[in-house]
LUMBA-453401 format. One record per residue (C-alpha): residue number from 1; x, y, z. Coordinates in nm, 4 decimals, padded with zeros to 6 digits. Layout:
<rs>
NUM	X	Y	Z
...
</rs>
This chain:
<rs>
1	10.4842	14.7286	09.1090
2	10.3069	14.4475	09.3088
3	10.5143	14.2303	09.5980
4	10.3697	14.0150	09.8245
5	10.2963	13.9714	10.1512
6	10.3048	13.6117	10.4024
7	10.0013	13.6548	10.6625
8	10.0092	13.3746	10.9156
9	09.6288	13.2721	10.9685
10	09.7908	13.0184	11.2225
11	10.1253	12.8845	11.3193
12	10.0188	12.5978	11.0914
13	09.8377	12.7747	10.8426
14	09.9817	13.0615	10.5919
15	09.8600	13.2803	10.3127
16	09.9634	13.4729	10.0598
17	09.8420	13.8204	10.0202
18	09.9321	14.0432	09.6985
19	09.9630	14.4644	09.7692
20	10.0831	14.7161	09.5840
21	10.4383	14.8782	09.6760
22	10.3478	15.2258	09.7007
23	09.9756	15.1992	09.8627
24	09.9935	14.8902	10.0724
25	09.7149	14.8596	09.8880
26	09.5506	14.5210	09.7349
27	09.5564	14.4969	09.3502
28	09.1987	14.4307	09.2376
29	09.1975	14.1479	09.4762
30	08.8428	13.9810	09.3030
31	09.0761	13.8593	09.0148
32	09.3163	13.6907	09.2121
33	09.2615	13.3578	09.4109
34	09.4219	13.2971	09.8099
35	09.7530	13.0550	09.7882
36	09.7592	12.8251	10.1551
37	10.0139	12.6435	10.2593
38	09.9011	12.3936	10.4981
39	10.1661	12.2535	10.7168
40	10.1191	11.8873	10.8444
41	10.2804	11.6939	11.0547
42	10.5160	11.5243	10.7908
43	10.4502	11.6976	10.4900
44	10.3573	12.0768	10.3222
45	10.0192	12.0866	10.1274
46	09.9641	12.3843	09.9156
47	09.5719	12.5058	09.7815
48	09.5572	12.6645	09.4257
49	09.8491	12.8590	09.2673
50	09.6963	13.2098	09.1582
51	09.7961	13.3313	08.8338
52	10.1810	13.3987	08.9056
53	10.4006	13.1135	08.8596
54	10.7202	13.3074	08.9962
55	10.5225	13.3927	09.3316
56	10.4130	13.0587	09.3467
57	10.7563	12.8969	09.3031
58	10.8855	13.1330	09.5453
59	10.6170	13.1015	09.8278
60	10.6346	12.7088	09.7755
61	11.0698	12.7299	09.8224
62	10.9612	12.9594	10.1242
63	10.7568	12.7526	10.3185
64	10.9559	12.4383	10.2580
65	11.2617	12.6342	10.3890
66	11.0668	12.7784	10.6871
67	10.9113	12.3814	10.7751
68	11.2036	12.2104	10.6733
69	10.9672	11.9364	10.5349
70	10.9002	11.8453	10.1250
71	10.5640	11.8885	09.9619
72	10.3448	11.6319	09.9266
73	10.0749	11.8023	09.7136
74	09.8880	12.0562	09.5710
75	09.5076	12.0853	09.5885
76	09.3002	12.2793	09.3650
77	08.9682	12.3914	09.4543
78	08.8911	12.5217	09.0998
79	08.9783	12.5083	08.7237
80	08.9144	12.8878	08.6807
81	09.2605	13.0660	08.5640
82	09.4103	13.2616	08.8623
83	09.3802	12.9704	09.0751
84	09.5571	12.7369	08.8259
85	09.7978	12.8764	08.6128
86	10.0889	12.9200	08.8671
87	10.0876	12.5217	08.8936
88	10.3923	12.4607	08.6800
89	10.5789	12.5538	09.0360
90	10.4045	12.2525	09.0950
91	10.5226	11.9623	08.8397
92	10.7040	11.7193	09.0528
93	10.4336	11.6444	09.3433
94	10.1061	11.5176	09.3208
95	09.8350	11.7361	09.2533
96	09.4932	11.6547	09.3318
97	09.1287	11.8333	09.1882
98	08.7531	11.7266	09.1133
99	08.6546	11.5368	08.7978
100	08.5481	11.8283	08.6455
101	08.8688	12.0235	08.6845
102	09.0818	11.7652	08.5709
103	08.8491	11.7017	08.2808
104	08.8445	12.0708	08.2075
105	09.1499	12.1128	08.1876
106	09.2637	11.8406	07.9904
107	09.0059	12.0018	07.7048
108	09.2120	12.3319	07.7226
109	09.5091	12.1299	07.6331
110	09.3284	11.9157	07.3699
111	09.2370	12.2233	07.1893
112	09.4980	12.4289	07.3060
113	09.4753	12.7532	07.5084
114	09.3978	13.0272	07.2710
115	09.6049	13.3173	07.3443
116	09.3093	13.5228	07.2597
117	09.1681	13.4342	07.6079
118	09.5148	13.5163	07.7531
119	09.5284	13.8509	07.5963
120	09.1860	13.8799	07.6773
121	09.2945	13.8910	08.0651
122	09.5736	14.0987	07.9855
123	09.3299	14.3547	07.8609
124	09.1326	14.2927	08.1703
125	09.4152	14.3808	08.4077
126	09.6973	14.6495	08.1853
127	09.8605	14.7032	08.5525
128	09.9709	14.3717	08.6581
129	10.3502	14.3118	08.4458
130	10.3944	13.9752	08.6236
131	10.0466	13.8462	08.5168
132	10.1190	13.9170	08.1834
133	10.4472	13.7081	08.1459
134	10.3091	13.4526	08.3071
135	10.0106	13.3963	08.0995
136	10.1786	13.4579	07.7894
137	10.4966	13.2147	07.9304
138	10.3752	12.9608	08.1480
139	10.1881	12.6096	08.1480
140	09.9461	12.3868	08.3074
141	09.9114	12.0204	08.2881
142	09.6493	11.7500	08.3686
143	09.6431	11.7237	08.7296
144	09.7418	11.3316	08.9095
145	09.4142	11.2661	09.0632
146	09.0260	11.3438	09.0062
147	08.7912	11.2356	09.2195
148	08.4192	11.2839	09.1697
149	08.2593	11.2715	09.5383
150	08.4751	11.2725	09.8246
151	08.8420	11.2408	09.9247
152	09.0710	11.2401	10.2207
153	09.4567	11.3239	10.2385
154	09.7020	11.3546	10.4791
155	09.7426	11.1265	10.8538
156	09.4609	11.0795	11.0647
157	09.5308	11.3000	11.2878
158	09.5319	11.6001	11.0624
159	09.3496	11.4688	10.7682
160	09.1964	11.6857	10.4766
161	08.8372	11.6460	10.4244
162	08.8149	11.7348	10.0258
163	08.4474	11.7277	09.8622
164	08.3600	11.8342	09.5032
165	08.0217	11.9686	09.5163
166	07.8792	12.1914	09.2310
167	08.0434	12.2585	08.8454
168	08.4331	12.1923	08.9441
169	08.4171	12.3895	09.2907
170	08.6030	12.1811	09.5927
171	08.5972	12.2468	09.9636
172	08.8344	12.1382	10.1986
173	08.7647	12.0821	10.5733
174	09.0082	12.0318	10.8406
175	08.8708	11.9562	11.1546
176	09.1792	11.9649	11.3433
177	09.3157	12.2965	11.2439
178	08.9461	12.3706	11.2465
179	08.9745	12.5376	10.8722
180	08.7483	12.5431	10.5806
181	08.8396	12.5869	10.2259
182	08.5408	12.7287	10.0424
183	08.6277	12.7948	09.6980
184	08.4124	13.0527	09.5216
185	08.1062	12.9883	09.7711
186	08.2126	13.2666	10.0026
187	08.4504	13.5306	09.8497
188	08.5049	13.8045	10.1387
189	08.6514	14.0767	09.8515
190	08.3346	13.9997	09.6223
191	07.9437	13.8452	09.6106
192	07.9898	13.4716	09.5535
193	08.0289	13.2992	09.2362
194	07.8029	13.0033	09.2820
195	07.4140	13.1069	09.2593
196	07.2394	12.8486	09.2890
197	06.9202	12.8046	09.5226
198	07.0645	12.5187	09.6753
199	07.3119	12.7492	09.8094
200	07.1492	12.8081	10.0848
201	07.1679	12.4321	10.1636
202	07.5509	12.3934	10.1617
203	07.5964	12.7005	10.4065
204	07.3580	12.4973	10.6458
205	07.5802	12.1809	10.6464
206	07.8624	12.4421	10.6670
207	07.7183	12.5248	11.0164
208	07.7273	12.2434	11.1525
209	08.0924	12.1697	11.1249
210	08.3470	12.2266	11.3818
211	08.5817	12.5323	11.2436
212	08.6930	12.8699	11.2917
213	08.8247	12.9843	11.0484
214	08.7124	12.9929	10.6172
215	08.9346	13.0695	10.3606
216	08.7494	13.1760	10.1041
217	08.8530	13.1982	09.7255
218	08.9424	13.5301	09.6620
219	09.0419	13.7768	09.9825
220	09.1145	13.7720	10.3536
221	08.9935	13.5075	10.6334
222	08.6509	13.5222	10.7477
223	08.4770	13.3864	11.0055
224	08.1819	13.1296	11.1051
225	07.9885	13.4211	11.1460
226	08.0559	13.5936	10.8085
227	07.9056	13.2254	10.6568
228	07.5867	13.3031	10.8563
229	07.5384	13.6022	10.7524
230	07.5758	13.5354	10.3791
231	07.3249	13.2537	10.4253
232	07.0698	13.4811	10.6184
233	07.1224	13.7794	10.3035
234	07.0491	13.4955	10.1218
235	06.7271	13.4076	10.2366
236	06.6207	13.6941	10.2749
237	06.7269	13.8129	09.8766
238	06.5467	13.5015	09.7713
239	06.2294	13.5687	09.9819
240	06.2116	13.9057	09.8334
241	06.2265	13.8038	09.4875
242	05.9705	13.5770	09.5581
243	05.7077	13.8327	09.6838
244	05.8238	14.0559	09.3814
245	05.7125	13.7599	09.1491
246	05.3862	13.7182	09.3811
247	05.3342	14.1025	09.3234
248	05.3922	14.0491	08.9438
249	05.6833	14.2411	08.8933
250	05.8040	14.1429	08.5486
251	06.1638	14.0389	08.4823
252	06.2993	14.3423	08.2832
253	06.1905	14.5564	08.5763
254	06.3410	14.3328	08.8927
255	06.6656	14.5261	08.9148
256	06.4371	14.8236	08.9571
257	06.3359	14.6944	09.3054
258	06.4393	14.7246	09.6445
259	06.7349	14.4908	09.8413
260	06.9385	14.4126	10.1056
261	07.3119	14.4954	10.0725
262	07.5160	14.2060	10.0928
263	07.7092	14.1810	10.3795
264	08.0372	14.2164	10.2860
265	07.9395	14.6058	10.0991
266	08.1034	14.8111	10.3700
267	08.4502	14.6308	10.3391
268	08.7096	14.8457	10.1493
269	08.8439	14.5734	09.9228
270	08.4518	14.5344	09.8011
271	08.4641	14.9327	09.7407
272	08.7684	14.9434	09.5816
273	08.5651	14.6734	09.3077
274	08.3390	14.9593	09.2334
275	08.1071	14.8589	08.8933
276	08.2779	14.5263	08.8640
277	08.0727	14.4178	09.2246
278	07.7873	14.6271	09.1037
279	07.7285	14.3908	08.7541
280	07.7813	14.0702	08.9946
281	07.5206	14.1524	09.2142
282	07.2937	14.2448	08.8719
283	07.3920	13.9205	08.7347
284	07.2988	13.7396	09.0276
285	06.9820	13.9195	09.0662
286	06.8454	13.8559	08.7466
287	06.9894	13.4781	08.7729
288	06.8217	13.3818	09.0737
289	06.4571	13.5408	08.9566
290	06.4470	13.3576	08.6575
291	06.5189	13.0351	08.9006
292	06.2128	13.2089	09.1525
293	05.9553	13.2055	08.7921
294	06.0240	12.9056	08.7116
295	05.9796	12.7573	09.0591
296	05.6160	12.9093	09.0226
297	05.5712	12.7774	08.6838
298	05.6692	12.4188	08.8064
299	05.3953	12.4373	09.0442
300	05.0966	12.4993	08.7462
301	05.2838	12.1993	08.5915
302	05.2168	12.0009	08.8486
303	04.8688	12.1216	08.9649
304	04.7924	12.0591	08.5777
305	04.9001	11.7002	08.5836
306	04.7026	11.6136	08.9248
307	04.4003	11.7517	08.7454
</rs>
């Protein structure tokens, strides 16, 4: 049986957080996205859903009881399915998402959402009864706005910074809270999603901002620090692979090699993933090399065409 719990990040700021009944444990918290309610000074904004439509309904009556204000909107950071499919709690304010969500999902309604993939996820997670109604039960709908670059909501003197950056992944800044919303870029249960090089670039802007607090996509607040020290595993991961490649180490061999541990290994919520971390990480690995050869076979490209 799964309940959940309210964690305050700041007066301003709060979370929800899903445990089990018996263990105070999480449930396989790398399947289920954070829900933030952000109160402003006027008006409650909400980030993503999760999966649950009943918790979301609930934690959206919740805050508006414990603000006394109405919500203005919801934002969602991503089109992948526990951070949408709680948004019917959602129908009657204005929801806001990248390009690429919106577009996304409005081809999952076009061609319909085959319950395949539903009972796919069910398969996925056999523990979770309240998952399981709400996939089979629920909808989602083409969200009010899309925006392609960048976007601000709410008054100027607590306004949301939203930017869409790669495939339909949004991050939302808040300088005066002195939040940010990184979406699958930093997960805190889990390696990140996003895998690209470029990476490395985005944390680096990240720096330079003025906050104190991330909420990643999936698990509990981290801080500045825990961005730094994903970007410096980073480097370091990449700089590795690329002296394996210098040393010729072909690619069906590269998971054979030597690597840092990511930095968020010893946390218990990243233990508690077991395998499912362990095939990420694989993933990833394998991923990034083939981006490291072909870096090096760009190079003879060009050397040929100056010749």
């Amino acid at each position: 049986m799964i309940q959940t719990n309210y964690i305050e990040v700041t007066p301003d700021l709060i979370m929800t957080s899903m445990v089990t009944k018996e263990t105070n444990k999480l449930i396989r918290p790398y399947l289920y996205s954070n829900i933030s309610c952000l109160n402003l000074p006027d008006e409650l904004v909400f980030v993503n859903t999760g999966p649950h439509v009943d918790i979301a309904r609930k934690f959206r009556r919740d805050m508006e009881s414990k603000f006394d204000k109405e919500t203005s909107y919801l934002i969602l950071t991503s089109k992948t399915w526990d951070y949408i499919w709680g948004m019917s709690a959602f129908e009657d304010v204005t929801v806001v998402s990248s390009s690429q969500t919106r577009s996304g999902i409005r081809q999952n309604l076009k061609q319909g959402i085959d319950s395949s993939y539903r009972e796919w996820i069910i398969r996925q997670i056999p523990e979770d009864n309240k998952l399981h109604q709400s996939l089979m039960n629920n909808t989602i709908f083409i969200p009010t706005i899309g925006f392609s670059n960048k976007k601000e909501i709410g008054p100027k003197n607590c306004q949301l910074f939203l930017e869409s950056i790669m495939a339909s992944s949004m991050t939302i800044y808040c300088p005066s809270m002195k939040l940010l919303f990184t979406d699958s870029y930093i997960q805190s249960v889990m390696p990140p999603f996003v895998w690209s090089i470029a990476t490395i670039e985005t944390y680096r802007n990240w720096e330079q901002l003025d906050f104190d607090i991330i909420i990643p996509g999936r698990g509990p607040v981290v801080s500045k620090d825990y961005l730094i020290s994903i970007r410096i595993w980073m480097e370091n991961y990449l700089n590795l692979l690329r002296e394996y490649r210098n040393q010729g180490v072909p690619e069906n061999k590269i998971l054979q090699q030597d690597f840092p541990d990511h930095p968020g290994k010893q946390r218990i919520s990243w233990i508690d993933g077991g395998q499912y971390h362990t095939g990420i990480i694989q993933s990833m690995t394998r991923y990034w090399y083939k981006q490291i050869l072909k870096e090096e076979s760009e190079i003879e490209d060009l050397i040929f065409i100056s010749e």
